[in-house]
KOLGU-4560 file (N, C-alpha, C; in nm, 3 decimals, padded with zeros to 5 digits):
<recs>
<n_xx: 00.083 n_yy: -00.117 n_zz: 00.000 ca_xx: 00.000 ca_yy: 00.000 ca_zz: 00.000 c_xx: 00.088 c_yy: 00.124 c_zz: 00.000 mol: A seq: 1 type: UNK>
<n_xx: 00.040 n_yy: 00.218 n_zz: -00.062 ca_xx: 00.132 ca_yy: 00.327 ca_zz: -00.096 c_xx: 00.068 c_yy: 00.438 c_zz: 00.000 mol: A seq: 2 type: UNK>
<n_xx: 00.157 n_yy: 00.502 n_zz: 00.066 ca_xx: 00.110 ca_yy: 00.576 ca_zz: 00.203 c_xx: 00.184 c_yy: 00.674 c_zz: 00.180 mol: A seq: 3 type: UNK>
<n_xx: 00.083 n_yy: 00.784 n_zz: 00.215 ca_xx: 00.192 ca_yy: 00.973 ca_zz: 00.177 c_xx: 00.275 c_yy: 00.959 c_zz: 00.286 mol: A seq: 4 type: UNK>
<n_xx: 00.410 n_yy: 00.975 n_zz: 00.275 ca_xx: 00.504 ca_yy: 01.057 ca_zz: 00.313 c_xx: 00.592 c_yy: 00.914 c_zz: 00.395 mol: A seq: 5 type: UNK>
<n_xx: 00.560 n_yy: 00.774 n_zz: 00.382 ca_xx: 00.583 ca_yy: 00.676 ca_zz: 00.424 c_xx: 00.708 c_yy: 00.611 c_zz: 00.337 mol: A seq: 6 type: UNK>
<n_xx: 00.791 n_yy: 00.496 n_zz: 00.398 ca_xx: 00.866 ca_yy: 00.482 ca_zz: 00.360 c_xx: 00.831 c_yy: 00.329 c_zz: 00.251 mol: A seq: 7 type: UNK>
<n_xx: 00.900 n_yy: 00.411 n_zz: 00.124 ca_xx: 00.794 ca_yy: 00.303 ca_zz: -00.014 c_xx: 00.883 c_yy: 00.220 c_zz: -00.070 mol: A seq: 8 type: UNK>
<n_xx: 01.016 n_yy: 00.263 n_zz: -00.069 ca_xx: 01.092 ca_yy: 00.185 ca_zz: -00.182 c_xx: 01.255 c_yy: 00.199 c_zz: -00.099 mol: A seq: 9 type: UNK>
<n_xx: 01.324 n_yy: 00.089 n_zz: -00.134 ca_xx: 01.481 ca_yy: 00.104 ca_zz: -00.132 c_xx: 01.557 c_yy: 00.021 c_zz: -00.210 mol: A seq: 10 type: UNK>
<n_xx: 01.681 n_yy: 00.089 n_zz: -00.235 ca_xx: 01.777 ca_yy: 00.055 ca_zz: -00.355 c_xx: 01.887 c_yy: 00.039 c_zz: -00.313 mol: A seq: 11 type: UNK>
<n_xx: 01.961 n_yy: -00.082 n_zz: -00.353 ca_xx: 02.073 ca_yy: -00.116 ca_zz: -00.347 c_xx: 02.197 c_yy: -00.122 c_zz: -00.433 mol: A seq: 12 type: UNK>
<n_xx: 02.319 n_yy: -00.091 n_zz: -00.443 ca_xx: 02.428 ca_yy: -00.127 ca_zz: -00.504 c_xx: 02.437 c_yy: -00.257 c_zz: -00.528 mol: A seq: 13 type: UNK>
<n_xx: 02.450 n_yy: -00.309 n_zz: -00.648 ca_xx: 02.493 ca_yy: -00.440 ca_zz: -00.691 c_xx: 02.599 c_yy: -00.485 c_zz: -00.777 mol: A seq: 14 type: UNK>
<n_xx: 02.736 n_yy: -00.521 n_zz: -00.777 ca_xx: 02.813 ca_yy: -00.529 ca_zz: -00.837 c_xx: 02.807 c_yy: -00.649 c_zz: -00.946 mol: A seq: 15 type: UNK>
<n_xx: 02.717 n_yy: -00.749 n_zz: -00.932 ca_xx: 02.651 ca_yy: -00.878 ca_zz: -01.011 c_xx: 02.527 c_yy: -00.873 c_zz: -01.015 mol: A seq: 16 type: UNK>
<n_xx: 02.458 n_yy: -00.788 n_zz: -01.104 ca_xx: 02.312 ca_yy: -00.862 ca_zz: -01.090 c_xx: 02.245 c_yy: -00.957 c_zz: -01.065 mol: A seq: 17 type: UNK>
<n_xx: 02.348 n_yy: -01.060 n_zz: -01.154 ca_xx: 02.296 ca_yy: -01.183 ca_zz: -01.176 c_xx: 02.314 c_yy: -01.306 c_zz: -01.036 mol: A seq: 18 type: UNK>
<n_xx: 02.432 n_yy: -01.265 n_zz: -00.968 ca_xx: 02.458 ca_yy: -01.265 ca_zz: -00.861 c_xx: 02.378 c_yy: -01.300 c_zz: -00.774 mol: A seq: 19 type: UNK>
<n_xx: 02.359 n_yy: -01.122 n_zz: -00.755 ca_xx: 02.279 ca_yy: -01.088 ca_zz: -00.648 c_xx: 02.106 c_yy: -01.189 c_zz: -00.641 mol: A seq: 20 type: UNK>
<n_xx: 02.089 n_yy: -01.154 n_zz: -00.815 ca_xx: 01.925 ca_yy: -01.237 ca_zz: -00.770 c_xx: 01.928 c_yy: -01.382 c_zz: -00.705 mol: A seq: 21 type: UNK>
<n_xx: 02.060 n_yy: -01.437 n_zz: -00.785 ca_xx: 02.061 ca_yy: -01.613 ca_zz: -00.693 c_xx: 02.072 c_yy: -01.602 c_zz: -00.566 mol: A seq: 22 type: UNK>
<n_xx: 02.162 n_yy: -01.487 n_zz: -00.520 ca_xx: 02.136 ca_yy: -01.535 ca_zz: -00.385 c_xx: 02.041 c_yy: -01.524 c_zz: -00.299 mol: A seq: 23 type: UNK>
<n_xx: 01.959 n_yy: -01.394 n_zz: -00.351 ca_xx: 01.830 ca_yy: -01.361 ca_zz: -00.267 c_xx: 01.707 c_yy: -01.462 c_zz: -00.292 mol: A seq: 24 type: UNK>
<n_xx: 01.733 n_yy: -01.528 n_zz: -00.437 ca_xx: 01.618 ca_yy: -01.633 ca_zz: -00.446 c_xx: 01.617 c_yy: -01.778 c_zz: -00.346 mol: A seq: 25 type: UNK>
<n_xx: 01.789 n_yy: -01.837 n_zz: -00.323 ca_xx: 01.854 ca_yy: -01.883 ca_zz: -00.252 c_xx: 01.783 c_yy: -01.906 c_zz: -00.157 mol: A seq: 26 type: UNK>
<n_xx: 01.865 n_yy: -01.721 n_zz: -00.047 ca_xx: 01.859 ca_yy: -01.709 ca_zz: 00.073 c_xx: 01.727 c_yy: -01.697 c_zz: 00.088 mol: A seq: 27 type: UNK>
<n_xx: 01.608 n_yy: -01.683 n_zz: -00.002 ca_xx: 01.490 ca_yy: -01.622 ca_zz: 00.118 c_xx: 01.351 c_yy: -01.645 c_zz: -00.006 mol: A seq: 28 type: UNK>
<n_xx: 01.409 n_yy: -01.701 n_zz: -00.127 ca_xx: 01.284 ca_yy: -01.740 ca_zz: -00.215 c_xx: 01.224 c_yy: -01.584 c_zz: -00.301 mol: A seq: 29 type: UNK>
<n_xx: 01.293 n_yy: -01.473 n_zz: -00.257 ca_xx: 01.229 ca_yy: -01.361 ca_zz: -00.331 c_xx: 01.278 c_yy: -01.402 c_zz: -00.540 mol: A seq: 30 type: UNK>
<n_xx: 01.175 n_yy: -01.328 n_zz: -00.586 ca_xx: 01.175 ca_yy: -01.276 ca_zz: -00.734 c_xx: 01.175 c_yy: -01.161 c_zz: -00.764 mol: A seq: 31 type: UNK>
<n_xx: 01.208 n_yy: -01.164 n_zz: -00.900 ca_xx: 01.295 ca_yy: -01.005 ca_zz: -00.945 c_xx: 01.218 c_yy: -01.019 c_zz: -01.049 mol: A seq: 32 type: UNK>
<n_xx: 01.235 n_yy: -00.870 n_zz: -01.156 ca_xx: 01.162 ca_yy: -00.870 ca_zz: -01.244 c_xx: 01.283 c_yy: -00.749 c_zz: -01.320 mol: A seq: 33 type: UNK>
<n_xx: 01.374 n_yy: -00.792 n_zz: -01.421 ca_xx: 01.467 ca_yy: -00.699 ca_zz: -01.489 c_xx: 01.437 c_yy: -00.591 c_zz: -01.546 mol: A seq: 34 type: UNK>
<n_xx: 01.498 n_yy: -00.446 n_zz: -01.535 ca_xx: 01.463 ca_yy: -00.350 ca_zz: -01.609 c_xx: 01.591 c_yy: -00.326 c_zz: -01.691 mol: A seq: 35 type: UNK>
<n_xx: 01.617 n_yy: -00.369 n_zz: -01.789 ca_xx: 01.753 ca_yy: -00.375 ca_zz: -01.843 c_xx: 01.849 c_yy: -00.463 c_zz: -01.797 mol: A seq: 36 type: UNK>
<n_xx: 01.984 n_yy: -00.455 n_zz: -01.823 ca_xx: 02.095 ca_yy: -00.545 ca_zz: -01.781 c_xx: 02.156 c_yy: -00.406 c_zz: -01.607 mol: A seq: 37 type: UNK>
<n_xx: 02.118 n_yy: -00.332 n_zz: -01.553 ca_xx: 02.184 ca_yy: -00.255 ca_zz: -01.499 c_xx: 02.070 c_yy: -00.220 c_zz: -01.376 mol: A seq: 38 type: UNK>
<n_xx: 01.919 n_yy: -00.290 n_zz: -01.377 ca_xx: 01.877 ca_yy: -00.283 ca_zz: -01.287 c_xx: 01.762 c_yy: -00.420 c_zz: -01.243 mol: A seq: 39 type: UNK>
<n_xx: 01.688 n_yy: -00.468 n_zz: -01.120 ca_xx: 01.631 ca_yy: -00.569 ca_zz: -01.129 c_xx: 01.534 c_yy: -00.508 c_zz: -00.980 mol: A seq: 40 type: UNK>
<n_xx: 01.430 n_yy: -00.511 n_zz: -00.959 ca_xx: 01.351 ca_yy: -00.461 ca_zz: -00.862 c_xx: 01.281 c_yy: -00.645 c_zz: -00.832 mol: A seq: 41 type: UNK>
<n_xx: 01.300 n_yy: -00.606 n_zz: -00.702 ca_xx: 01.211 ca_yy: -00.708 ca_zz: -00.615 c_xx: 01.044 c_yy: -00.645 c_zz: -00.561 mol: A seq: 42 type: UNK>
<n_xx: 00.974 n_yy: -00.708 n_zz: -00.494 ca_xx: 00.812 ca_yy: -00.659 ca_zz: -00.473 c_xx: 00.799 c_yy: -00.802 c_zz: -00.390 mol: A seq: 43 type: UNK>
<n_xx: 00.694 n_yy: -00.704 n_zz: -00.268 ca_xx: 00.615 ca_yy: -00.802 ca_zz: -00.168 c_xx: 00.740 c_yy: -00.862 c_zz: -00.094 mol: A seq: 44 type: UNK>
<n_xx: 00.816 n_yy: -00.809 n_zz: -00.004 ca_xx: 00.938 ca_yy: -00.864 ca_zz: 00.073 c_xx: 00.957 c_yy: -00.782 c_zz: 00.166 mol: A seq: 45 type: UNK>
<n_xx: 00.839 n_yy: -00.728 n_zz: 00.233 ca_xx: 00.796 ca_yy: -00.619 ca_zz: 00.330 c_xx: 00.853 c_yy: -00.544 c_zz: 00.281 mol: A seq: 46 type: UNK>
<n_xx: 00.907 n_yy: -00.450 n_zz: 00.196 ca_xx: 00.956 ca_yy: -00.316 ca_zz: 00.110 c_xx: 00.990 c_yy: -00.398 c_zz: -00.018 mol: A seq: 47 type: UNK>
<n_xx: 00.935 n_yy: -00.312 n_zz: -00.095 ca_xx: 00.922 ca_yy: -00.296 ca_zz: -00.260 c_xx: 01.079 c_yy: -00.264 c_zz: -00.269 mol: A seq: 48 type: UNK>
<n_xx: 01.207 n_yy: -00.273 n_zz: -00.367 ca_xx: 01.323 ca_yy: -00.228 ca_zz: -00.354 c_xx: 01.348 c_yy: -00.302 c_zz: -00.520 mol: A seq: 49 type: UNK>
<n_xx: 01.517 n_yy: -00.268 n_zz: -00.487 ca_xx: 01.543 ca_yy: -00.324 ca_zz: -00.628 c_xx: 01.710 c_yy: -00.274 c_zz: -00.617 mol: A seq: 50 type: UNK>
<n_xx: 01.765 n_yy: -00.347 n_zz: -00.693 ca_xx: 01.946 ca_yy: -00.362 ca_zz: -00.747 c_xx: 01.998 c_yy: -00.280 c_zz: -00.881 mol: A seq: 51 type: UNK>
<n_xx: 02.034 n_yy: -00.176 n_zz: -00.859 ca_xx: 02.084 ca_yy: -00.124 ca_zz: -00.947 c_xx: 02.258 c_yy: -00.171 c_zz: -00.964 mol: A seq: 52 type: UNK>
<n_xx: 02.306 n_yy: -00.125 n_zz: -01.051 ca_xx: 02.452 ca_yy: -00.143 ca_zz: -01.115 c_xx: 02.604 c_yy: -00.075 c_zz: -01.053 mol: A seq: 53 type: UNK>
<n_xx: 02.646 n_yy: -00.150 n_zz: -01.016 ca_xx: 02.787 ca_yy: -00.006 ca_zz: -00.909 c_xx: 02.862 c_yy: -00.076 c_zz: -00.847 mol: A seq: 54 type: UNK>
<n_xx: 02.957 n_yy: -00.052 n_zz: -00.915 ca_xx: 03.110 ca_yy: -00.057 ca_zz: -00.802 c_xx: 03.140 c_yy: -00.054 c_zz: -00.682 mol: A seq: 55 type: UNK>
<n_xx: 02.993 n_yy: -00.017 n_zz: -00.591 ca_xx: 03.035 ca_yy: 00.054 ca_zz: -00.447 c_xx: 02.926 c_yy: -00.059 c_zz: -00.342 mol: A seq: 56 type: UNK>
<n_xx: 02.952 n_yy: -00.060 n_zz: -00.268 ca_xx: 02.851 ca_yy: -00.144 ca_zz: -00.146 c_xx: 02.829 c_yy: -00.078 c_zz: -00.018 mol: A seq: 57 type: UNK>
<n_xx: 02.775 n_yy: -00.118 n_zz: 00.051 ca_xx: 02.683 ca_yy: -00.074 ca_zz: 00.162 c_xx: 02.691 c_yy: -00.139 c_zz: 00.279 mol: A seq: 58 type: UNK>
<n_xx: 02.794 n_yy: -00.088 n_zz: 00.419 ca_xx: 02.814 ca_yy: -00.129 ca_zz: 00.510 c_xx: 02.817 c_yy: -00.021 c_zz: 00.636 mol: A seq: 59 type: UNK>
<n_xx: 02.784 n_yy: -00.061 n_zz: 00.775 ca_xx: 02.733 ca_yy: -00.007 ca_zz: 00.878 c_xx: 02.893 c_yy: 00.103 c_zz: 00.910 mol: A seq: 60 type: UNK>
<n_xx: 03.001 n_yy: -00.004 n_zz: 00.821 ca_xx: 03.092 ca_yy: 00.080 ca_zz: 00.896 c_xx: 03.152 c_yy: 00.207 c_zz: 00.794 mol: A seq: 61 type: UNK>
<n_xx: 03.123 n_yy: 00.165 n_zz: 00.709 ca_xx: 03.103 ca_yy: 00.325 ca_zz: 00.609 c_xx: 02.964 c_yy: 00.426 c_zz: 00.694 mol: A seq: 62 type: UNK>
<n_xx: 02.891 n_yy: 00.382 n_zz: 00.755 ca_xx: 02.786 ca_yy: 00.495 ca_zz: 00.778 c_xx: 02.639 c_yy: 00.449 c_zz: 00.717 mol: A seq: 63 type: UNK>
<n_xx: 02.656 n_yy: 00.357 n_zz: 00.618 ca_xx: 02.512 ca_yy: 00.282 ca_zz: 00.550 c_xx: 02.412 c_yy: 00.247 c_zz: 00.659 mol: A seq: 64 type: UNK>
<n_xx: 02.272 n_yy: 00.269 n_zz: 00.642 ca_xx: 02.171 ca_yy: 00.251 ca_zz: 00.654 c_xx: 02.171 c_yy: 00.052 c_zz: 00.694 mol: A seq: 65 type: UNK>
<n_xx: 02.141 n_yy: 00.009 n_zz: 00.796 ca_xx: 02.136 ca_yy: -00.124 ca_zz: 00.788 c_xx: 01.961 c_yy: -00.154 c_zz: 00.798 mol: A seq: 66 type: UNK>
<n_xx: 01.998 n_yy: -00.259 n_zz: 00.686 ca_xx: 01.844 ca_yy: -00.333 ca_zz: 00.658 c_xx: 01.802 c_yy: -00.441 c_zz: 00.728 mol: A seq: 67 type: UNK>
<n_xx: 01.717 n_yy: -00.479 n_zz: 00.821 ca_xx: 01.705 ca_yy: -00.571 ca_zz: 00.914 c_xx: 01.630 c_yy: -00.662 c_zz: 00.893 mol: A seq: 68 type: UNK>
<n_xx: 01.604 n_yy: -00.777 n_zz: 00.862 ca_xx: 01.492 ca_yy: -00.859 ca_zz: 00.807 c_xx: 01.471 c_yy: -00.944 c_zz: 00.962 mol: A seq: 69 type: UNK>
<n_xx: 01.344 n_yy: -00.990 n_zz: 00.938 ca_xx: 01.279 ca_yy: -01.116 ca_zz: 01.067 c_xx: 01.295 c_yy: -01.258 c_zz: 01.046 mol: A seq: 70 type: UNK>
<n_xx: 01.304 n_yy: -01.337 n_zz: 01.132 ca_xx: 01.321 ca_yy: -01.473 ca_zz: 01.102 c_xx: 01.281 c_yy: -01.541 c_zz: 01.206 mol: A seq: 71 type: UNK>
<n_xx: 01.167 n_yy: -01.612 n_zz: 01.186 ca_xx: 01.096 ca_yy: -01.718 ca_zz: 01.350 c_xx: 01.166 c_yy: -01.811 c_zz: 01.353 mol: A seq: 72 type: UNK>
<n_xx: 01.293 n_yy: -01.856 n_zz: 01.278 ca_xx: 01.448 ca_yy: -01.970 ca_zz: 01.276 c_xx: 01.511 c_yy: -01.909 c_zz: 01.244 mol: A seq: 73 type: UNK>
<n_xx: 01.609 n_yy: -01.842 n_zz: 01.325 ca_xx: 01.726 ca_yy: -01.742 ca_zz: 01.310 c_xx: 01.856 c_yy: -01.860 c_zz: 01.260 mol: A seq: 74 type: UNK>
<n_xx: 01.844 n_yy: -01.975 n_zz: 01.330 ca_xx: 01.980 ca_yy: -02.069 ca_zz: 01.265 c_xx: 01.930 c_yy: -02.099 c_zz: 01.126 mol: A seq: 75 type: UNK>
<n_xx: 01.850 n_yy: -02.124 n_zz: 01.125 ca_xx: 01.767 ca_yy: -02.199 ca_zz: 00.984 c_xx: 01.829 c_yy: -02.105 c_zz: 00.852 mol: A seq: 76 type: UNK>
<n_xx: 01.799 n_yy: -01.979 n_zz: 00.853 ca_xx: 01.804 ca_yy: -01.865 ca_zz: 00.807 c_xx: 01.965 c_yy: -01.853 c_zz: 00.770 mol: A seq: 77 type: UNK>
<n_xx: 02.047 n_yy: -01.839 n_zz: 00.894 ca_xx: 02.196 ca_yy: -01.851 ca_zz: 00.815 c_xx: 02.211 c_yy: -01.903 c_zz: 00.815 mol: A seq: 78 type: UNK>
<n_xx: 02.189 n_yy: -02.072 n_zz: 00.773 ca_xx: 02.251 ca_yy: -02.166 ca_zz: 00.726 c_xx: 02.159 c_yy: -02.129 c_zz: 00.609 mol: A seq: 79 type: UNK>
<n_xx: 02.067 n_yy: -02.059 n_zz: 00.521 ca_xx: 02.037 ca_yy: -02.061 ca_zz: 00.383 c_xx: 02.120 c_yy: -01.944 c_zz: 00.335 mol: A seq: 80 type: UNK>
<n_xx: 02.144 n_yy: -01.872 n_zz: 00.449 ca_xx: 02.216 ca_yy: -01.789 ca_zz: 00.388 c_xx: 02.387 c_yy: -01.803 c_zz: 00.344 mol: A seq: 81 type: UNK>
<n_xx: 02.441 n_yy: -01.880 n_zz: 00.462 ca_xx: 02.552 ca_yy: -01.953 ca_zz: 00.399 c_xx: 02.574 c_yy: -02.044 c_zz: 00.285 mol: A seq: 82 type: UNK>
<n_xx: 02.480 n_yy: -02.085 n_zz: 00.279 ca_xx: 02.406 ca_yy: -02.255 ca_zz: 00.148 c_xx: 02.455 c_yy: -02.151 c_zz: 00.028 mol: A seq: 83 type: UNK>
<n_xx: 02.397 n_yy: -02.028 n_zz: 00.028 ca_xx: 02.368 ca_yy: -01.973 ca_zz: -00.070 c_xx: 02.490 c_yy: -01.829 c_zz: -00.167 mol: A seq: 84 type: UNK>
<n_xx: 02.572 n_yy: -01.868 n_zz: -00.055 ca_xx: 02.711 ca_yy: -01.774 ca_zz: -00.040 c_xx: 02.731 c_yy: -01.674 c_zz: 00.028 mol: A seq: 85 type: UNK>
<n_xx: 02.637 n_yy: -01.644 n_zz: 00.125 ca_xx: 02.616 ca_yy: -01.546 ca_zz: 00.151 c_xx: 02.792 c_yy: -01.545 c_zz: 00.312 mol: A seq: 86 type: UNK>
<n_xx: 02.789 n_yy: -01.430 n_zz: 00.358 ca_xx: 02.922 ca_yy: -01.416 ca_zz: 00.424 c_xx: 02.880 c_yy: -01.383 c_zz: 00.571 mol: A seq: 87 type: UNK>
<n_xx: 02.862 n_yy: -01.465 n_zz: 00.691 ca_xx: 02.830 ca_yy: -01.393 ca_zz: 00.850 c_xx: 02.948 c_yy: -01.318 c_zz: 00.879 mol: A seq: 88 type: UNK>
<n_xx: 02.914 n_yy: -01.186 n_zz: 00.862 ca_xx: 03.047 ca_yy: -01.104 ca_zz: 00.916 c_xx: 03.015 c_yy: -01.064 c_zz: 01.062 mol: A seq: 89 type: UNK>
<n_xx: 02.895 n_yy: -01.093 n_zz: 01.143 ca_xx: 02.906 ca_yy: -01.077 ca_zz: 01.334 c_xx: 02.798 c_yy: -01.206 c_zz: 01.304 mol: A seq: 90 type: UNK>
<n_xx: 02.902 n_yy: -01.369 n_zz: 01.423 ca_xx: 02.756 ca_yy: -01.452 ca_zz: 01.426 c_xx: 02.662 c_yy: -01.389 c_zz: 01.540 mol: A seq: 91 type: UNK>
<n_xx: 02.554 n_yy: -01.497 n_zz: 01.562 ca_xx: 02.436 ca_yy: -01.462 ca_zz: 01.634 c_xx: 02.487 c_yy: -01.400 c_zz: 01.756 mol: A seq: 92 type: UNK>
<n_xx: 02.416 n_yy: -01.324 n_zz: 01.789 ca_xx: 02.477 ca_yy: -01.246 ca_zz: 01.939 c_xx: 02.297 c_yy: -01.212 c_zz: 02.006 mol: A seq: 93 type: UNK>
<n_xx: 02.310 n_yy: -01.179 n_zz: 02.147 ca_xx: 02.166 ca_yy: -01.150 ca_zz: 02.194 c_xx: 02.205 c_yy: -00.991 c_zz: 02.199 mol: A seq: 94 type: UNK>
<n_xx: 02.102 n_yy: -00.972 n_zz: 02.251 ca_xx: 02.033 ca_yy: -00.801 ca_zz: 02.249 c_xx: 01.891 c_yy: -00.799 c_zz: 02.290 mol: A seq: 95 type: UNK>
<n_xx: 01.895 n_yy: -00.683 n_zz: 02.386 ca_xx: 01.769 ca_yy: -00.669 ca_zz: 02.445 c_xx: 01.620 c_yy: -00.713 c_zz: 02.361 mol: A seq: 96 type: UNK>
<n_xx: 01.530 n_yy: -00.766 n_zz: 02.388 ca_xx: 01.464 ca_yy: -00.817 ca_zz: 02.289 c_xx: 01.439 c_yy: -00.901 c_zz: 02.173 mol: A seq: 97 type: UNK>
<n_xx: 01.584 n_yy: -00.984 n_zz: 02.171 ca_xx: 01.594 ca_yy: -01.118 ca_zz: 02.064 c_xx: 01.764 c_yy: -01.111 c_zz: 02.054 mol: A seq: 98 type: UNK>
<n_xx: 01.788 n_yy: -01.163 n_zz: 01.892 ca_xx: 01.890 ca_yy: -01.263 ca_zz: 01.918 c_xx: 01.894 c_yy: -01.178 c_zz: 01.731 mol: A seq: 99 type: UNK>
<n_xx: 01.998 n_yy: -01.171 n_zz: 01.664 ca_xx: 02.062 ca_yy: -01.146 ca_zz: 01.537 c_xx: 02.177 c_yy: -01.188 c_zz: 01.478 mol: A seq: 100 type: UNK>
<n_xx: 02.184 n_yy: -01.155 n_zz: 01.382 ca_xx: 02.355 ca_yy: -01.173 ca_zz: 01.305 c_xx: 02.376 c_yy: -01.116 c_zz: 01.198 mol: A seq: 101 type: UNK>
<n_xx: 02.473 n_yy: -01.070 n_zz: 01.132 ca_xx: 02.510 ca_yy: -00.985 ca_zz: 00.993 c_xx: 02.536 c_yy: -00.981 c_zz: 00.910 mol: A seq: 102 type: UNK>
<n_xx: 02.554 n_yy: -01.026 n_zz: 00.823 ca_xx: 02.559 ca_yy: -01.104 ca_zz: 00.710 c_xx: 02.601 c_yy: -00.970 c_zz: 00.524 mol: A seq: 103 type: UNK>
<n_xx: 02.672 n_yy: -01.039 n_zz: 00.507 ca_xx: 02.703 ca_yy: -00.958 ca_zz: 00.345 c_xx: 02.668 c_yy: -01.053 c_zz: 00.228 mol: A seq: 104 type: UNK>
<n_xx: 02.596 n_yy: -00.993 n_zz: 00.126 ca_xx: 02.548 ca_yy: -01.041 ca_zz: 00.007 c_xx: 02.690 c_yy: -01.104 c_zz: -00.115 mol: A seq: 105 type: UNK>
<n_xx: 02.667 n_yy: -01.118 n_zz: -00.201 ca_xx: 02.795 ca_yy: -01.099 ca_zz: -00.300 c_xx: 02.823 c_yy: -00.976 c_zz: -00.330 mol: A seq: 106 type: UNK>
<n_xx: 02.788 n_yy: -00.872 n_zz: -00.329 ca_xx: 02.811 ca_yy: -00.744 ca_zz: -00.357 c_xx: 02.898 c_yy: -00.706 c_zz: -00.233 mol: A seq: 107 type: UNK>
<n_xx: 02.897 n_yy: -00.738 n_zz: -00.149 ca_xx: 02.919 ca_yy: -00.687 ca_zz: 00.011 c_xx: 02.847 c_yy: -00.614 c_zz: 00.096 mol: A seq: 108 type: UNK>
<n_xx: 02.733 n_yy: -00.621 n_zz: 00.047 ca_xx: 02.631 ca_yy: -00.533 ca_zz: 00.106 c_xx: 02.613 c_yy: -00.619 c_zz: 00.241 mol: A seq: 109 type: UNK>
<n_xx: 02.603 n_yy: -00.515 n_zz: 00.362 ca_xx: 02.551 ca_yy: -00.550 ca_zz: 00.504 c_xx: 02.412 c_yy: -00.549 c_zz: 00.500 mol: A seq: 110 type: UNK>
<n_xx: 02.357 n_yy: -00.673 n_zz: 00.587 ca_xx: 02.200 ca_yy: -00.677 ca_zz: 00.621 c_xx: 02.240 c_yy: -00.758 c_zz: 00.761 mol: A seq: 111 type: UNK>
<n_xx: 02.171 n_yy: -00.750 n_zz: 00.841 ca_xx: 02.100 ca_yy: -00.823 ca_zz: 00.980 c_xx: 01.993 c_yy: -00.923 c_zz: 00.957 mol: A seq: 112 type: UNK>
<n_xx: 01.997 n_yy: -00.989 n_zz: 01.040 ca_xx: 01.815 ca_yy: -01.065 ca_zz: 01.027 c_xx: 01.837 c_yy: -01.111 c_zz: 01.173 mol: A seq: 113 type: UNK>
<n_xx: 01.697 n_yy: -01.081 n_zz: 01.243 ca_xx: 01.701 ca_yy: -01.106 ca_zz: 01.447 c_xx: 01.547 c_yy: -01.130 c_zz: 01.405 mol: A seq: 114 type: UNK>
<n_xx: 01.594 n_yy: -01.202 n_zz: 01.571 ca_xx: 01.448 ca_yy: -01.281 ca_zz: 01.602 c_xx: 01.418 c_yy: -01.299 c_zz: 01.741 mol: A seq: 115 type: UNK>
<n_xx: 01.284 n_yy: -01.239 n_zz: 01.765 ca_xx: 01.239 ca_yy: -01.243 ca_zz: 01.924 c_xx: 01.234 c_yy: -01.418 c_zz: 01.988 mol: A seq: 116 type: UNK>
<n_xx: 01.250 n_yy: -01.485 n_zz: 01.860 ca_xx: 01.262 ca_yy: -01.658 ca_zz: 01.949 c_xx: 01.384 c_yy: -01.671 c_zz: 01.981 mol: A seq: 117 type: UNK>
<n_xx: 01.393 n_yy: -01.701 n_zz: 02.112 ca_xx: 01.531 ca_yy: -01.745 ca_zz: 02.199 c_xx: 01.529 c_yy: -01.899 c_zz: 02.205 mol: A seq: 118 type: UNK>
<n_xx: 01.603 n_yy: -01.971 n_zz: 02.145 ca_xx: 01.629 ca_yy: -02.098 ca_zz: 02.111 c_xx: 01.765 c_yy: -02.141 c_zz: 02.183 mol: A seq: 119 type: UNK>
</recs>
């Protein structure tokens, strides 16, 4: 649903397109839909977003924006995400309110995924 002044869309650096879509289909079953060879948008993955083309990646310790996804099997989850190439750069650690870990794409892009189940 498209909501005034709400947050609608986000974009990522991708140094492999082609890459990038295996692993996200991989890690988590999403689909893409290509707009040329230089961009690929995902839909319905709690934010609408999409992979554009670039040399550059996206990490907490440059200052980047970190993207946090949910998971009711936080082990389950990085082991698809490892299956799938993906890189744990902090494993699971707790924190007030659940349990996470950090993870880089093939591009090197940083994401999180935490979960209020304590296992």
């Amino acid at each position: 649903m498209k909501e005034h002044e709400k947050i609608n869309y986000v974009e990522f650096p991708a140094i492999n397109i082609e890459a990038t879509k295996n692993f996200f289909t991989k890690s988590f079953g999403w689909s893409f839909i290509d707009y040329g060879p230089e961009y690929t948008a995902f839909s319905n993955e709690g934010i609408d977003g999409g992979f554009y083309q670039s040399n550059l990646s996206s990490s907490t310790e440059n200052g980047s924006t970190l993207i946090v996804l949910y998971s009711k099997h936080l082990e389950q989850t990085l082991a698809k995400i490892e299956g799938a190439g993906g890189t744990i750069i902090k494993p699971i650690f707790s924190f007030p309110g659940g349990r996470r870990f950090h993870f880089s794409d093939p591009n090197d892009n940083e994401y999180a995924v935490w979960s209020d189940v304590n296992i």
